[in-house]
MDTraj code that builds the backbone (N, CA, C; nanometers):
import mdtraj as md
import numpy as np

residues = "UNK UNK UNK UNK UNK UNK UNK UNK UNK UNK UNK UNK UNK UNK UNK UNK UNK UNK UNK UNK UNK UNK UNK UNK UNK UNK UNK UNK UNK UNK UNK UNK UNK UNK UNK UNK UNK UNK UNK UNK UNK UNK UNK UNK UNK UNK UNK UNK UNK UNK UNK UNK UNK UNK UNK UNK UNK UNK UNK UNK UNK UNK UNK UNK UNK UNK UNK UNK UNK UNK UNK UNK UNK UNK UNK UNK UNK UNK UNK".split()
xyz = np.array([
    [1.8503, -1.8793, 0.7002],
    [1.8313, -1.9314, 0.5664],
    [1.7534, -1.8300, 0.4829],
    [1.7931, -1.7954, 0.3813],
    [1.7709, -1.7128, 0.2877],
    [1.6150, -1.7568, 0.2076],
    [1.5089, -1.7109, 0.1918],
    [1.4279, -1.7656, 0.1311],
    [1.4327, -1.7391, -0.0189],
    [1.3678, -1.8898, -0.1275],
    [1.4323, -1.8875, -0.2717],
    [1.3930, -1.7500, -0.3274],
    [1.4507, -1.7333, -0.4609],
    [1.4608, -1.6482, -0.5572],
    [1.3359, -1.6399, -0.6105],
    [1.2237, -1.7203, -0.5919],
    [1.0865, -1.6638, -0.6757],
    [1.0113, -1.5840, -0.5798],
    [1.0443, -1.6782, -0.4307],
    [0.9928, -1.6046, -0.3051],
    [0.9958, -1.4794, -0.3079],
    [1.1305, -1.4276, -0.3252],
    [1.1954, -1.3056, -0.2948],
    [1.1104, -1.2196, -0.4247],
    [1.1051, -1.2793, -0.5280],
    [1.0714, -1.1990, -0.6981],
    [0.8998, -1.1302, -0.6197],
    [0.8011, -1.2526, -0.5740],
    [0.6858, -1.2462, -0.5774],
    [0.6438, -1.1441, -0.4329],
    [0.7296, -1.1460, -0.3694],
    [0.7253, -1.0543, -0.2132],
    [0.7619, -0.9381, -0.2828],
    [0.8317, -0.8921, -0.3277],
    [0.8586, -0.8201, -0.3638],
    [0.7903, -0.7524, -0.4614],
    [0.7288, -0.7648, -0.5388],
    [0.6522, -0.7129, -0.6441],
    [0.5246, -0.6269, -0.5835],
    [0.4918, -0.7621, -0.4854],
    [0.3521, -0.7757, -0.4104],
    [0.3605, -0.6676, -0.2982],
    [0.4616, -0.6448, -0.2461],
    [0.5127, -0.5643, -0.1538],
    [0.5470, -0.3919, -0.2043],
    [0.5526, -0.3913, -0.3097],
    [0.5904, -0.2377, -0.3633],
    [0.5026, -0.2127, -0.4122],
    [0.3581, -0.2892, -0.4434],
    [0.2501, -0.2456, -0.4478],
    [0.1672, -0.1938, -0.3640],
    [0.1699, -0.2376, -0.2304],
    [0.1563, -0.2113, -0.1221],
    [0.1523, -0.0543, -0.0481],
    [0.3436, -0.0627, -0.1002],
    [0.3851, 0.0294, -0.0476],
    [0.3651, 0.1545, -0.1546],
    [0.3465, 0.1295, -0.2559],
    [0.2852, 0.2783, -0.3420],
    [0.1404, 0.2936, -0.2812],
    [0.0623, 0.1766, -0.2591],
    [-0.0867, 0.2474, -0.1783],
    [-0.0889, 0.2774, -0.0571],
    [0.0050, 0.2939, -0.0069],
    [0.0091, 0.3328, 0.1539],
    [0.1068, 0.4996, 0.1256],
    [0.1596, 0.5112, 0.0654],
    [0.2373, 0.6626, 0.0177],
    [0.0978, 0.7082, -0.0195],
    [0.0063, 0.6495, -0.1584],
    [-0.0663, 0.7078, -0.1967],
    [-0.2219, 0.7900, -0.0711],
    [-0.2193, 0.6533, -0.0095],
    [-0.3017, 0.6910, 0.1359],
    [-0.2155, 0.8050, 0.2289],
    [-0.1102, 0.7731, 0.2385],
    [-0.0681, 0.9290, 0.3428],
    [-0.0533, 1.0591, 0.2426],
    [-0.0349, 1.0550, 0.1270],
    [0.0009, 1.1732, 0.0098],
    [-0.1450, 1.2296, -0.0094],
    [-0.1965, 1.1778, -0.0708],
    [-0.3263, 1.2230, -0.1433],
    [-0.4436, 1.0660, -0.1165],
    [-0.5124, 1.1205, 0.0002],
    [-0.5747, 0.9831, -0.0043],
    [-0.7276, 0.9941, -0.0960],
    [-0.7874, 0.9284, -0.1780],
    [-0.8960, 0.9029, -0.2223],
    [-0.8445, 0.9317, -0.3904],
    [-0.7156, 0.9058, -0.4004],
    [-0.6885, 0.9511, -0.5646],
    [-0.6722, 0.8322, -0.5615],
    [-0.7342, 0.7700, -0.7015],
    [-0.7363, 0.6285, -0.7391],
    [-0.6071, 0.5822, -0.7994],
    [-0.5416, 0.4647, -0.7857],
    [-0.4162, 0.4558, -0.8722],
    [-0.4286, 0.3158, -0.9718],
    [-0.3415, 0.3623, -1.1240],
    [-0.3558, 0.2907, -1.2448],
    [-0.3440, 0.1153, -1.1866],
    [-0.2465, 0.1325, -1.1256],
    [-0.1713, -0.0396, -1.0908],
    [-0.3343, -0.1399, -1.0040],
    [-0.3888, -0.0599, -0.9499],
    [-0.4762, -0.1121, -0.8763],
    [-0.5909, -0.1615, -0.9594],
    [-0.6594, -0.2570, -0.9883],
    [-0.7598, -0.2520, -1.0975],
    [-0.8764, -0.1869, -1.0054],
    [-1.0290, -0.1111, -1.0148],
    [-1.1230, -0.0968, -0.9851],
    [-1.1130, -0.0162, -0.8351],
    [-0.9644, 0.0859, -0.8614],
    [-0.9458, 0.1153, -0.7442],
    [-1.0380, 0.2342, -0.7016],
    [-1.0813, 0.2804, -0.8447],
    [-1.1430, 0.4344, -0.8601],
    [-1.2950, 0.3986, -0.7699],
    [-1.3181, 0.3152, -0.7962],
    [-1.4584, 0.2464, -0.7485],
    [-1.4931, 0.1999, -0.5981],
    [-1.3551, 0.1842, -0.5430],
    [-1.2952, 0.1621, -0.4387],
    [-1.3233, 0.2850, -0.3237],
    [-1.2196, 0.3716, -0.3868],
    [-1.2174, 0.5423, -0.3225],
    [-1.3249, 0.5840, -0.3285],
    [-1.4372, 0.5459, -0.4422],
    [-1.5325, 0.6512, -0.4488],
    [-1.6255, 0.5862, -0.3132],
    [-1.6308, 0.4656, -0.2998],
    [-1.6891, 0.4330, -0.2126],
    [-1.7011, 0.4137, -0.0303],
    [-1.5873, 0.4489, -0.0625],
    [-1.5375, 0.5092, 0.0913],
    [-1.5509, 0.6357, 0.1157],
    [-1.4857, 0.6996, -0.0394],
    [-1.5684, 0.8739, 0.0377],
    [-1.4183, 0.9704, 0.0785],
    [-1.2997, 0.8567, 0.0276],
    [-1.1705, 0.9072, 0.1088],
    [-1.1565, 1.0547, 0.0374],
    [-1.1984, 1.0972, -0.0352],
    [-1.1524, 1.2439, -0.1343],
    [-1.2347, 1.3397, -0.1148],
    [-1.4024, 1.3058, -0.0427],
    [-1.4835, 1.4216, -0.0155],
    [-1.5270, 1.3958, 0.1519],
    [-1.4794, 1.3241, 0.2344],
    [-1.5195, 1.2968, 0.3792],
    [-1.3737, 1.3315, 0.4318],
    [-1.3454, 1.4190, 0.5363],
    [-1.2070, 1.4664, 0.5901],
    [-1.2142, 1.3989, 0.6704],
    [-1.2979, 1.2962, 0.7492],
    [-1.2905, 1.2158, 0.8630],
    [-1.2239, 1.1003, 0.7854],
    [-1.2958, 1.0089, 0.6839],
    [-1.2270, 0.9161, 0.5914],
    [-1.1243, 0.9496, 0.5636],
    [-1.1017, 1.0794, 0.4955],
    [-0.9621, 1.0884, 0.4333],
    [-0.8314, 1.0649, 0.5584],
    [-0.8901, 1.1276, 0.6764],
    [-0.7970, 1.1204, 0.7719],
    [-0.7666, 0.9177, 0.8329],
    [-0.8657, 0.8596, 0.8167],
    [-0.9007, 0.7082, 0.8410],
    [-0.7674, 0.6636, 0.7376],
    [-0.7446, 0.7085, 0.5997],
    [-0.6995, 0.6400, 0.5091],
    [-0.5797, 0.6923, 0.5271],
    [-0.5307, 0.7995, 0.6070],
    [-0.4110, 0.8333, 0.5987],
    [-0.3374, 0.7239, 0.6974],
    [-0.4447, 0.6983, 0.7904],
    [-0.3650, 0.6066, 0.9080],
    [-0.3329, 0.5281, 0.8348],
    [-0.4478, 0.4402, 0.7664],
    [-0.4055, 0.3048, 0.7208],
    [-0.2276, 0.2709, 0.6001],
    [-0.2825, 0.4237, 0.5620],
    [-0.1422, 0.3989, 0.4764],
    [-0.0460, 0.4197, 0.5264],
    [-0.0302, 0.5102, 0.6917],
    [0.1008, 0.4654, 0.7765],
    [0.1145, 0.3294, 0.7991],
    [0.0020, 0.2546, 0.8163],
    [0.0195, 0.1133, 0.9107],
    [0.0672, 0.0322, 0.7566],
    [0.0238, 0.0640, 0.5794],
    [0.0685, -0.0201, 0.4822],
    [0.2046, -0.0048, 0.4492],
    [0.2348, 0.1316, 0.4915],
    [0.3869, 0.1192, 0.4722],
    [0.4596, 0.0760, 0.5496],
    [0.4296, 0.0819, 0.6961],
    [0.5493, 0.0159, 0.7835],
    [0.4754, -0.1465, 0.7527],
    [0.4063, -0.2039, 0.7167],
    [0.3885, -0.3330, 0.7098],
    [0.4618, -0.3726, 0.5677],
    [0.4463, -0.3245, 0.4457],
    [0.5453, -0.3139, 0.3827],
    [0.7073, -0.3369, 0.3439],
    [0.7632, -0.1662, 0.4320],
    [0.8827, -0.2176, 0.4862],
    [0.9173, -0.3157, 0.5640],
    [0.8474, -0.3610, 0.6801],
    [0.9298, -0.4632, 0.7145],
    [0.9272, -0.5795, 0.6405],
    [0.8450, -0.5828, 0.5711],
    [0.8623, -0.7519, 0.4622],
    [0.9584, -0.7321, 0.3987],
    [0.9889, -0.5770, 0.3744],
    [1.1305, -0.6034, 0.2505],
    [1.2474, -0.6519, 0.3231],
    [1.2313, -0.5789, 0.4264],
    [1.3459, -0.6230, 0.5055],
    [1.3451, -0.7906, 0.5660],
    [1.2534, -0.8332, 0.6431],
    [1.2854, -0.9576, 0.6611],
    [1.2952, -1.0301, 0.5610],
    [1.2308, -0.9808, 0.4219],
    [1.2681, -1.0922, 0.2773],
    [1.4515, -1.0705, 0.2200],
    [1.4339, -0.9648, 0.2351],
    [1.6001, -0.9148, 0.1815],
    [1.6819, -0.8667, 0.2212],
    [1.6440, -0.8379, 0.3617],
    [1.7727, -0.8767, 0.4764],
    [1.8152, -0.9641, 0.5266],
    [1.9661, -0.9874, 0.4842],
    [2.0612, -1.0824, 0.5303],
    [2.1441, -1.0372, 0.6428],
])
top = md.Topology()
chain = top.add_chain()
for i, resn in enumerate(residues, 1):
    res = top.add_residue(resn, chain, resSeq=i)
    for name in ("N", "CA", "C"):
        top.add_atom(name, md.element.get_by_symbol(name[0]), res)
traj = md.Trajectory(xyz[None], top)
């Protein structure tokens, strides 16, 4: 059974947000991004842009946000 059409709208939205901060964590981790509110405040406080141990911490996590990510798209919008 297919789950409804707002389901799918709101996973989805919620989900490609996700998945731009988990690119952004393996790409360039500790660069703050617009979509995120108070994200700058975020990074600065972790340290991900001047600690190479953090930065390396945040790269994992954004492997583990993107494959958590993808698979929601897929179990939401695979039929």
């Amino acid at each position: 059974m297919a789950p409804p059409i707002h389901i799918k709208l709101i996973s989805g939205i919620l989900n490609t947000i996700v998945l731009i901060a988990g690119i952004r964590n393996l790409v360039a981790p500790g660069t703050p991004l617009v979509v995120i509110p108070e994200d700058d405040m975020f990074q600065a406080h972790f340290g991900a842009a001047s600690d190479p141990k953090m930065a390396h911490v945040f790269q994992l996590f954004g492997v583990f946000m993107i494959m958590a990510a993808c698979t929601k798209h897929v179990t939401v919008f695979g039929e």
